[in-house]
C-alpha beads as a LAMMPS data file, in Angstrom:
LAMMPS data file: protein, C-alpha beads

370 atoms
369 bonds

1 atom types
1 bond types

-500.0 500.0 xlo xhi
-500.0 500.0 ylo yhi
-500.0 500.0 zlo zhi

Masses

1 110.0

Atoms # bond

1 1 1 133.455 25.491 437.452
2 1 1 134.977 22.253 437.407
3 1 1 133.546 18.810 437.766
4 1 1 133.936 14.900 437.541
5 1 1 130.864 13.397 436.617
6 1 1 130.765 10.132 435.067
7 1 1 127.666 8.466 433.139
8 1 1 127.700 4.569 432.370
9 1 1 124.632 4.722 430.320
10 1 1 124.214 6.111 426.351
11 1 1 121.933 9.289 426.008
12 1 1 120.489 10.407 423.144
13 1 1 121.675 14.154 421.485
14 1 1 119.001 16.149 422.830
15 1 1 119.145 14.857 426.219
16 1 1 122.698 15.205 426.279
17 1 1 122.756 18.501 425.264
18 1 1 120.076 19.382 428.214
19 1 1 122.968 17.989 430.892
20 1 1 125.388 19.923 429.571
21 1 1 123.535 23.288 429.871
22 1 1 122.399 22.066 433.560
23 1 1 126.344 21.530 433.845
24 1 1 127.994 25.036 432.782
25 1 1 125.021 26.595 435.162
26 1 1 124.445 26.343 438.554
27 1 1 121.415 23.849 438.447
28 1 1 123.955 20.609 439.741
29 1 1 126.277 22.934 441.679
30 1 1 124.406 22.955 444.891
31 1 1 122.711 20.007 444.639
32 1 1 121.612 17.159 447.432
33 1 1 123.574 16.992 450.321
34 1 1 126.354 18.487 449.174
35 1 1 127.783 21.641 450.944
36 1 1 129.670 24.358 449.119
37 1 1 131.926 27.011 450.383
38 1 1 133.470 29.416 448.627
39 1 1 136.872 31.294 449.426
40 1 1 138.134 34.528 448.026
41 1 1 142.000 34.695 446.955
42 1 1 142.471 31.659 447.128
43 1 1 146.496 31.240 447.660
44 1 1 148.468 28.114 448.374
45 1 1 148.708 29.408 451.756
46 1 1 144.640 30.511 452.132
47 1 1 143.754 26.844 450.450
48 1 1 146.621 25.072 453.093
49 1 1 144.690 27.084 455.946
50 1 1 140.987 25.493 454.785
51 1 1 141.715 22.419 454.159
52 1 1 143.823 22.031 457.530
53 1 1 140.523 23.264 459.197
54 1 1 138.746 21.055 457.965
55 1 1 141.133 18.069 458.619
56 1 1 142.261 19.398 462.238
57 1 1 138.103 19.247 462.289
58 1 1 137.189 22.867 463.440
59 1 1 135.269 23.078 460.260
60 1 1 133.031 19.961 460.262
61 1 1 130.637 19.853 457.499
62 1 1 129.824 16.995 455.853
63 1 1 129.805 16.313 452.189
64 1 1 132.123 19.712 451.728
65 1 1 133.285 21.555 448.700
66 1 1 135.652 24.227 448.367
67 1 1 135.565 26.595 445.383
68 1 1 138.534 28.833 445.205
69 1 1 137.355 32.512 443.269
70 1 1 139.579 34.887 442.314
71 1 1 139.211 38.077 439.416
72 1 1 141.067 37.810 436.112
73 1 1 142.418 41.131 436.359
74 1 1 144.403 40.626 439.866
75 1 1 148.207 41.446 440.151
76 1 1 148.019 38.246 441.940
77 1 1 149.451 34.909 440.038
78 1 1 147.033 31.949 440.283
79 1 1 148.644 29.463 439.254
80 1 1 151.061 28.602 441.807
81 1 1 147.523 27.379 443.193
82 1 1 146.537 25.443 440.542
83 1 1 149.675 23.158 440.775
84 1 1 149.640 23.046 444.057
85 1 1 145.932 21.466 443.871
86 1 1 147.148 19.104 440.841
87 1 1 150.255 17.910 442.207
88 1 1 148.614 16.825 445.776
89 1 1 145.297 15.525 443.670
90 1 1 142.963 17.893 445.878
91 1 1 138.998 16.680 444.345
92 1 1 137.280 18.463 446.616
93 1 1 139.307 22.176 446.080
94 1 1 138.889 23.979 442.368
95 1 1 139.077 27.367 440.944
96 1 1 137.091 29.560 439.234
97 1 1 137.776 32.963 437.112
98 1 1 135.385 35.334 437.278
99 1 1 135.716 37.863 434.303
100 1 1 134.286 41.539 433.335
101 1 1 135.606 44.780 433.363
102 1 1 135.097 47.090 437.088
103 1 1 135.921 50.441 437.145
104 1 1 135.708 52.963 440.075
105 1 1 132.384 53.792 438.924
106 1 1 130.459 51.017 438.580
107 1 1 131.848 49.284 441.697
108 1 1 128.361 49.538 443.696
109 1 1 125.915 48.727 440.925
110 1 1 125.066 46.258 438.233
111 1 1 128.316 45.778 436.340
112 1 1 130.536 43.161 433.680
113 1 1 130.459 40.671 436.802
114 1 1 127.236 40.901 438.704
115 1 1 125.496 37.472 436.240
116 1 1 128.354 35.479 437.717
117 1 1 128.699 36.638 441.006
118 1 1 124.899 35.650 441.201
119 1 1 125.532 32.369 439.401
120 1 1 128.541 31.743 442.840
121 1 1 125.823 32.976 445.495
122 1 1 123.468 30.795 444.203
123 1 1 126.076 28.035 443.910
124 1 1 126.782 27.986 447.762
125 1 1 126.309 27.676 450.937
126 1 1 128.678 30.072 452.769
127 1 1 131.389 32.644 451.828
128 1 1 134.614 33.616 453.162
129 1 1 136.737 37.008 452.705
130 1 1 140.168 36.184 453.533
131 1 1 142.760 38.775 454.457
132 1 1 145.560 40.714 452.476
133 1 1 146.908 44.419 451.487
134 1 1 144.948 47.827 452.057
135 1 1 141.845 48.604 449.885
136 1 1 142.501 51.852 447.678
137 1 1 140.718 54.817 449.880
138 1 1 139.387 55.932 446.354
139 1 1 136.756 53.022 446.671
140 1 1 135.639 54.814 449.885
141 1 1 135.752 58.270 448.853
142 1 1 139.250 59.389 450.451
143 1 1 142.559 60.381 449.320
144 1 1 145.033 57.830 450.105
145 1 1 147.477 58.709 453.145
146 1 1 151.193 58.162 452.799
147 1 1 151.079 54.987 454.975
148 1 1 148.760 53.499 452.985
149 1 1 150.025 50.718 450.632
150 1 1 148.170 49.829 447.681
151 1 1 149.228 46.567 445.881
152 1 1 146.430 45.127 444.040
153 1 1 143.631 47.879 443.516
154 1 1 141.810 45.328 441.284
155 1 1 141.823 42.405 443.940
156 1 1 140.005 45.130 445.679
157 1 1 137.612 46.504 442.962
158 1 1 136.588 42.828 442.605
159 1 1 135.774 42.323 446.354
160 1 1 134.429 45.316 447.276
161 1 1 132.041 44.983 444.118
162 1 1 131.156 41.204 445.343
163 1 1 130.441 41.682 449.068
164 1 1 128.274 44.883 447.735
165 1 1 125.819 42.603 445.706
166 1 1 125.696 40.639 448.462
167 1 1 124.611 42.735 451.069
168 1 1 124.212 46.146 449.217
169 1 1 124.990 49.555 450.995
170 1 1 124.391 53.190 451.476
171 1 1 126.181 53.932 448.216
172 1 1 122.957 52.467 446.101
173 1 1 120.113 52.152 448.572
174 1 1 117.951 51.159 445.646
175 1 1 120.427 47.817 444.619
176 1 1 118.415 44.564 446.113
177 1 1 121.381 42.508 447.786
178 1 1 121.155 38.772 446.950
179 1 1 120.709 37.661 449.887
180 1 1 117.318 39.024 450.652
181 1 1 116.778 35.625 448.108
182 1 1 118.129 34.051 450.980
183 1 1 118.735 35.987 454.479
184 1 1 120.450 33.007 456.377
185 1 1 123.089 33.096 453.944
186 1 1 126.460 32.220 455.760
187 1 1 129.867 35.129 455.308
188 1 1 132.933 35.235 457.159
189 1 1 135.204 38.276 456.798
190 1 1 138.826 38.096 457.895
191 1 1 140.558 40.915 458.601
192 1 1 141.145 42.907 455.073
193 1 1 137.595 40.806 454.302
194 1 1 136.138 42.667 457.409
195 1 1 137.401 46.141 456.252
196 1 1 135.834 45.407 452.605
197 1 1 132.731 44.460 454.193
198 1 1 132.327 48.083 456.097
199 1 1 133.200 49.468 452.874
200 1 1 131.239 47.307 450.600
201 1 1 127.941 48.824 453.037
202 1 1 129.238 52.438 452.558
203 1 1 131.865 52.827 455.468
204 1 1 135.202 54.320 455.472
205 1 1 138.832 52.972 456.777
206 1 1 140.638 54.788 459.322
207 1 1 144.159 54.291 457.037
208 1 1 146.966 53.634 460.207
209 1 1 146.240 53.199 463.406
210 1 1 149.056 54.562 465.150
211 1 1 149.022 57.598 463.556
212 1 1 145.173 58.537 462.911
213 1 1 143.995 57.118 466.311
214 1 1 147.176 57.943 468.702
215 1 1 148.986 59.925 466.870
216 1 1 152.037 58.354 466.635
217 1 1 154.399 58.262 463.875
218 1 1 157.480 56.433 464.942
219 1 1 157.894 52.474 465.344
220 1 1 160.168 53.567 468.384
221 1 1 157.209 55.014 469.845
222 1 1 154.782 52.523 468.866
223 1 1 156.882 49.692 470.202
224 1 1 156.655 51.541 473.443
225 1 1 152.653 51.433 473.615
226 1 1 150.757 48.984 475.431
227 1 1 151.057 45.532 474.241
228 1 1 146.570 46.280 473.979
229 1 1 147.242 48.707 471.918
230 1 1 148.888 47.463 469.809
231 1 1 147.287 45.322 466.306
232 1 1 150.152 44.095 464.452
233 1 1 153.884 42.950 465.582
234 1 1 155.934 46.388 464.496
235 1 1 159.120 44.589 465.396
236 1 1 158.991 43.114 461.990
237 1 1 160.208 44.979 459.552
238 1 1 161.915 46.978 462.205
239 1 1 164.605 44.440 462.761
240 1 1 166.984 43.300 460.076
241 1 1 165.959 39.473 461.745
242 1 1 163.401 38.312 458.860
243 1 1 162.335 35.589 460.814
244 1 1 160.348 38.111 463.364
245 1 1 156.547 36.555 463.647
246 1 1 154.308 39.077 461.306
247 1 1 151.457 39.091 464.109
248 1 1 150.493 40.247 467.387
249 1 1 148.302 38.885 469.842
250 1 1 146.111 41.387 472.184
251 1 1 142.583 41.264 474.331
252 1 1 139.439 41.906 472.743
253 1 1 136.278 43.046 474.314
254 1 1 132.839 41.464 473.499
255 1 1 129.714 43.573 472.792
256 1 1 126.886 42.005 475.207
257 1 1 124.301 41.637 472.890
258 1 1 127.030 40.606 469.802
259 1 1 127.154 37.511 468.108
260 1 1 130.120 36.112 470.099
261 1 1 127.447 36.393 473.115
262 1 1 124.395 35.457 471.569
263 1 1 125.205 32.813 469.385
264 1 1 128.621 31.739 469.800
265 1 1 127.768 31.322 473.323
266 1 1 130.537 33.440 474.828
267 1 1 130.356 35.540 478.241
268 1 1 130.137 39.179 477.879
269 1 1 132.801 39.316 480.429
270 1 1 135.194 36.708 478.542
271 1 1 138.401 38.595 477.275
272 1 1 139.900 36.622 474.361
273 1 1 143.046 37.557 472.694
274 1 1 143.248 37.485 469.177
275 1 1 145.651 37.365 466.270
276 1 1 146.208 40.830 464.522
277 1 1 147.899 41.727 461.484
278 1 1 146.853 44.687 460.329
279 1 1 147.306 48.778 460.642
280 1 1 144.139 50.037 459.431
281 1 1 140.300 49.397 460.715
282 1 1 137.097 50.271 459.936
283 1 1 136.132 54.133 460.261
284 1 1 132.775 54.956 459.723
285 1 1 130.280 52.260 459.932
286 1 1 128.617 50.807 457.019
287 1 1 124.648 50.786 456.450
288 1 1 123.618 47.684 458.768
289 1 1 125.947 46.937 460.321
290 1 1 126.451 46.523 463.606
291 1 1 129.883 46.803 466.364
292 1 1 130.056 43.259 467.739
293 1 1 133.355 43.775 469.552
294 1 1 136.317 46.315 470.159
295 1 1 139.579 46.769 471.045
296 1 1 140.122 47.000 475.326
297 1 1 140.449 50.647 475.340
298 1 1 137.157 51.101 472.932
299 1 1 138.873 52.734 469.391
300 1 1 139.319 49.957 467.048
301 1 1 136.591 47.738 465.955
302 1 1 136.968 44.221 465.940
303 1 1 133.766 42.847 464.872
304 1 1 131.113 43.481 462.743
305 1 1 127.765 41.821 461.953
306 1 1 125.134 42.590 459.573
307 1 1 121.531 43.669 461.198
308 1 1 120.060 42.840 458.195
309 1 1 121.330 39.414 457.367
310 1 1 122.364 38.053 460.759
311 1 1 124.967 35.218 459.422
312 1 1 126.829 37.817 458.014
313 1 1 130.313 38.302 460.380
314 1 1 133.123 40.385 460.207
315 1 1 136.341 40.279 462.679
316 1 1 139.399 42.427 462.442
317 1 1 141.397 39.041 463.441
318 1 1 142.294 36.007 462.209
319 1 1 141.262 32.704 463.038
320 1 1 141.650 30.743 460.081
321 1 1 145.956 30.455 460.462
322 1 1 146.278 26.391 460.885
323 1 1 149.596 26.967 463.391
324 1 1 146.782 28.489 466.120
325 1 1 146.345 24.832 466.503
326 1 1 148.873 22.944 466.699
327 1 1 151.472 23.332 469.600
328 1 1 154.582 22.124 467.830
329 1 1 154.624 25.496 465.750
330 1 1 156.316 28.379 467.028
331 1 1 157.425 31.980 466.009
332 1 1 160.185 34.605 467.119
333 1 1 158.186 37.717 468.207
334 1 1 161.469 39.565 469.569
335 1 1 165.292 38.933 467.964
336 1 1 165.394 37.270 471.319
337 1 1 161.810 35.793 472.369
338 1 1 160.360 32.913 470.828
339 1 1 156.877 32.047 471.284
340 1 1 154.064 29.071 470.590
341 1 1 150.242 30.841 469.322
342 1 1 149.048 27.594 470.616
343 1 1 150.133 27.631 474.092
344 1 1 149.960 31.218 473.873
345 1 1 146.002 30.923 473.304
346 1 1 145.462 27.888 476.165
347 1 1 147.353 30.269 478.512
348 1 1 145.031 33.006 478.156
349 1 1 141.539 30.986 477.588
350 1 1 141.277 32.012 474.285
351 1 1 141.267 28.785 472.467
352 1 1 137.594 27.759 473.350
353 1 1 136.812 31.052 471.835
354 1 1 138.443 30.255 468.350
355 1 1 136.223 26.936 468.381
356 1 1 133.710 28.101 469.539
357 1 1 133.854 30.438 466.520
358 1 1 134.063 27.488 463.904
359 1 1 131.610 25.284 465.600
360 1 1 129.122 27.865 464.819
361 1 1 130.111 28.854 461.416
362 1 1 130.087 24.814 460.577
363 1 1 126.413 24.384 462.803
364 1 1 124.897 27.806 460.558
365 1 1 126.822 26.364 457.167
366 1 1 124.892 22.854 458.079
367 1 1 121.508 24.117 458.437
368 1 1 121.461 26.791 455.679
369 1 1 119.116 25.432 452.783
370 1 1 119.622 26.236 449.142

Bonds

1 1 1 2
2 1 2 3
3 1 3 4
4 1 4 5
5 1 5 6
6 1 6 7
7 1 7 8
8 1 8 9
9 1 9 10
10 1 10 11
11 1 11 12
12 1 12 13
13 1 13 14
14 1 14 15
15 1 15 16
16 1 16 17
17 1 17 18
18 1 18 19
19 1 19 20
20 1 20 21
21 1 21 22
22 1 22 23
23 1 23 24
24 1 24 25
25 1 25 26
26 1 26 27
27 1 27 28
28 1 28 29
29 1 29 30
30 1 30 31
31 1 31 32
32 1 32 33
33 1 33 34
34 1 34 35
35 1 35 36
36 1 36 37
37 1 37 38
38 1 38 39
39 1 39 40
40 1 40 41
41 1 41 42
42 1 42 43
43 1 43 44
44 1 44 45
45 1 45 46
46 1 46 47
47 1 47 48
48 1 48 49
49 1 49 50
50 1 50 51
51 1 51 52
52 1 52 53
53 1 53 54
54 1 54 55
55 1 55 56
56 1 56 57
57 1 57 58
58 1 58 59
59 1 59 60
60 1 60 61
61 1 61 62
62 1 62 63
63 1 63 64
64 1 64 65
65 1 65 66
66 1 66 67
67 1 67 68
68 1 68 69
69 1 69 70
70 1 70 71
71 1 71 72
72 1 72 73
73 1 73 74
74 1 74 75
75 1 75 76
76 1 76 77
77 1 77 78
78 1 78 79
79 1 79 80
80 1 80 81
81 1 81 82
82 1 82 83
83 1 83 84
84 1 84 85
85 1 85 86
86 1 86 87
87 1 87 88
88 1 88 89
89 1 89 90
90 1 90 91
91 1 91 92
92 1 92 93
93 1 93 94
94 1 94 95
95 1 95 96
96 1 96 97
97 1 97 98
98 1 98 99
99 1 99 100
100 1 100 101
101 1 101 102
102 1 102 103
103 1 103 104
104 1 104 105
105 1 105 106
106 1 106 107
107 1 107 108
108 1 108 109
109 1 109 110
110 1 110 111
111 1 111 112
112 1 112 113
113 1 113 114
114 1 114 115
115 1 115 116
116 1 116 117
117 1 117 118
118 1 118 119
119 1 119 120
120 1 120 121
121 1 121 122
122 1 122 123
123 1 123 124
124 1 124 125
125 1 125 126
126 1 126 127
127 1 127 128
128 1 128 129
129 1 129 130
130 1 130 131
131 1 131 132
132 1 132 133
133 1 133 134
134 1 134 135
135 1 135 136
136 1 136 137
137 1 137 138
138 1 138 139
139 1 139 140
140 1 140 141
141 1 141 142
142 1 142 143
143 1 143 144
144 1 144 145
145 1 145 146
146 1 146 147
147 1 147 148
148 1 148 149
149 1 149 150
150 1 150 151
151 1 151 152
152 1 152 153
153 1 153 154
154 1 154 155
155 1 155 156
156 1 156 157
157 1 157 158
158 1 158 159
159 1 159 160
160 1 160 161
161 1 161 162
162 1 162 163
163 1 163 164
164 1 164 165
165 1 165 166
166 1 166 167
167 1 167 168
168 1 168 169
169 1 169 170
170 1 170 171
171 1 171 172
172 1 172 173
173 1 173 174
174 1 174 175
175 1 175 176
176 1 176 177
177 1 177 178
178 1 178 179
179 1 179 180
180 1 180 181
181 1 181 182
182 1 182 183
183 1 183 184
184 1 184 185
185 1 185 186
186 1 186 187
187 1 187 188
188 1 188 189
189 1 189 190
190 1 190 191
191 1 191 192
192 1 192 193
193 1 193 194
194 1 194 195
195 1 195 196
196 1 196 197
197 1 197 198
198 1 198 199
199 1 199 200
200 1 200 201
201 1 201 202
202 1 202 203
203 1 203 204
204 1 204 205
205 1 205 206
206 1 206 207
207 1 207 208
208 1 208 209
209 1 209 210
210 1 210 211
211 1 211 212
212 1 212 213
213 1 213 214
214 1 214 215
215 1 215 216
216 1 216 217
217 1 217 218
218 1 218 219
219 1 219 220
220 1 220 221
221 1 221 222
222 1 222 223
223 1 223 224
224 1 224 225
225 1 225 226
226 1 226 227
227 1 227 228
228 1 228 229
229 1 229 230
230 1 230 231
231 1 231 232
232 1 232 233
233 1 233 234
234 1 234 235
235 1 235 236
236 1 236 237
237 1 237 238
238 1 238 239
239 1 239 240
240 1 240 241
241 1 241 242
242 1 242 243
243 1 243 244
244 1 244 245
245 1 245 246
246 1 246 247
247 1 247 248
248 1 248 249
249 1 249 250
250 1 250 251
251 1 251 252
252 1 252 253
253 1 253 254
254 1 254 255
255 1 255 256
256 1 256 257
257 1 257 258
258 1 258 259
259 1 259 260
260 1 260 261
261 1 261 262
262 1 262 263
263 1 263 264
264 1 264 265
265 1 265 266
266 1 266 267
267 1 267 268
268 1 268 269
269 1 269 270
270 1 270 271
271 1 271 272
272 1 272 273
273 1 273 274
274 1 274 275
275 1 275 276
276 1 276 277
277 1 277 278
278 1 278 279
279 1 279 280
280 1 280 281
281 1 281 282
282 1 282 283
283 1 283 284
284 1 284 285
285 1 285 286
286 1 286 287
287 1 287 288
288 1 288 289
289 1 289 290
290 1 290 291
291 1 291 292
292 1 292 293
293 1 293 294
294 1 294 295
295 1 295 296
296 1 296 297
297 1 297 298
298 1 298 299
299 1 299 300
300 1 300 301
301 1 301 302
302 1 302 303
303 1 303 304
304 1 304 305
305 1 305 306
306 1 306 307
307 1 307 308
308 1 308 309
309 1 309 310
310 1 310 311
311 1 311 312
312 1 312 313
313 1 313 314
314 1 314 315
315 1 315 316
316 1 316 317
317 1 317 318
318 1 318 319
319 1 319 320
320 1 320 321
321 1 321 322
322 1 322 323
323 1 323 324
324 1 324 325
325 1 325 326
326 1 326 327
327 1 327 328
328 1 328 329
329 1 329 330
330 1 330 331
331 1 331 332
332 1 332 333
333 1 333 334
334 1 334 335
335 1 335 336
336 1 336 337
337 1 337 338
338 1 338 339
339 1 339 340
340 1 340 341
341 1 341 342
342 1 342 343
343 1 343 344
344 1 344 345
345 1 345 346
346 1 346 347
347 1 347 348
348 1 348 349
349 1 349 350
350 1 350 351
351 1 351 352
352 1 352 353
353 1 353 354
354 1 354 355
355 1 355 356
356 1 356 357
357 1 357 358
358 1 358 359
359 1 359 360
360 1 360 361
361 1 361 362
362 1 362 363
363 1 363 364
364 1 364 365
365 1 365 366
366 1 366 367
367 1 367 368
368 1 368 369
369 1 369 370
């Protein structure tokens, strides 16, 4: 991990060799009143999002660090992030490598990583799973369909391992999850990070929506559905217009007694809409975990939240894009309609819910204790 700290006093060699050990561990990384989060693939565009957040002030912690984590063996290239921290002088924003060999096997057990991804729990104060490309069904125990796109299998060897140790699942029921150490520990799961949290506890993916829950196997057909139905914009990629907006926005429903009800301090009968991106969703449920909110017609799951560790939260949306924000930012969703996520999210009441979301994840971040 990396750190600035500056002594204007001599020390003698034994003493200075004691700091240094305290230094390359964890016993200064959580330390005072300092709060630590840490963030899973950490792109230029994932470490843009946080630190927007926490300058548009939706995430307002005090005293904040950010430690960007990523695995060694990822297809993904890191250092596109490590300029982009130097060259805008970023203090509070640094990376870390974690290192071991995973295989299949060993995934859901004590493996090459498990020291350090103890040493990172211990570290921090809260966690977040960010989103990105389908998990390989292997992890899960299913062939892989043909719609299913695998890009990165270690990316998801690495997180699936990671959210396993710390909440354990049905795979291992003998594994003791790290944070029974510490049962208010604070996770947010976006999207992908949701669907590696159901599988992390021992659920399965459903692997495309339009096909394994409607049956449908044409765009044509899909961009005929109800715009409810619907969890990602299919228009893009479907029109030679690049500039088509990636996302769709649809109504979720809340669970009663969910965490969006009982402590975001939402109405059961409040219908936000929500930012979707995705074609597969969780399948079977994962050991402890618990359906927090669905799609309007019931099918797809679009929350999830640990019974056993109650801080631990899982949506199939994302809140975390900076643009949902700011109304000067807009998107073509149609070769002829353009449209503003912003206004689009005022219009439909939906923007107290996305606050509401990050007020709470900053209050629980706040009061967790180390």
């Amino acid at each position: 991990m990396k750190r600035n700290h500056f002594f204007s006093f001599r020390l003698n060699r034994a003493f200075t060799f004691l700091l240094i050990v305290l230094l390359s561990t964890n016993a200064f990384a959580s330390n005072g009143n300092k709060h630590r989060i840490i963030l899973l693939h950490p792109t230029v565009s994932n470490i843009e999002n946080a630190l927007a957040l926490v300058k548009d002030g939706l995430i307002d912690i005090s005293n904040l660090e950010m430690l960007g984590v990523y695995y060694a063996d990822e297809n993904y290239d890191y250092s596109a992030s490590e300029k982009y921290l130097a060259e805008h002088h970023i203090e509070n924003y640094h990376l870390e490598k974690v290192e071991g060999k995973l295989t299949l096997n060993d995934l859901f057990r004590k493996n090459a990583c498990t020291a350090q991804f103890h040493q990172l729990f211990e570290s921090a104060d809260a966690i977040l799973f960010f989103g990105g490309p389908d998990i390989p069904p292997s992890i899960y125990g299913a062939k892989q369909e043909l719609l299913t796109s695998v890009t990165d299998p270690m990316r998801h060897f690495f997180e699936a391992s990671f959210f396993f140790h710390l909440i354990g699942g049905s795979q291992n029921p003998d594994f003791k999850p790290f944070l029974e150490e510490q049962p208010d520990f604070v996770i947010r799961a976006f999207c992908l990070g949701m669907q590696t949290m159901n599988v992390a506890a021992g659920g399965t993916l459903i692997q495309d929506i339009p096909q394994d829950v409607y049956g449908i196997n044409d765009v044509e057909d899909v961009l005929k559905m109800s715009p409810a139905m619907m969890h990602r914009n299919y228009n893009n990629g479907f029109s030679d217009n690049q500039d088509i907006f990636y996302g769709h926005f649809h109504p979720i429903r809340l669970v009663k007694d969910g965490y969006f009800v009982t402590d975001a301090g939402f109405p059961e009968t409040a219908i936000p809409y929500v930012l979707s991106a995705h074609h597969q969703c969780a399948g079977k449920i994962g050991q402890n975990l618990k359906v927090i909110a669905t799609s309007m017609d019931g099918k797809i799951v679009e929350g999830l939240r640990s019974t056993r560790f109650p801080n631990v939260i899982g949506v199939q949306f994302h809140p975390e894009q900076d643009y949902l924000y700011h109304p000067n930012k807009e998107f073509k969703r149609t070769n002829d309609e353009s449209f503003s996520p912003e206004k689009l999210l005022q219009r439909t009441n939906s923007m107290a819910f996305y606050k509401a979301f990050w007020k709470d994840f900053s209050r629980k971040v706040t009061e967790s204790k180390k």
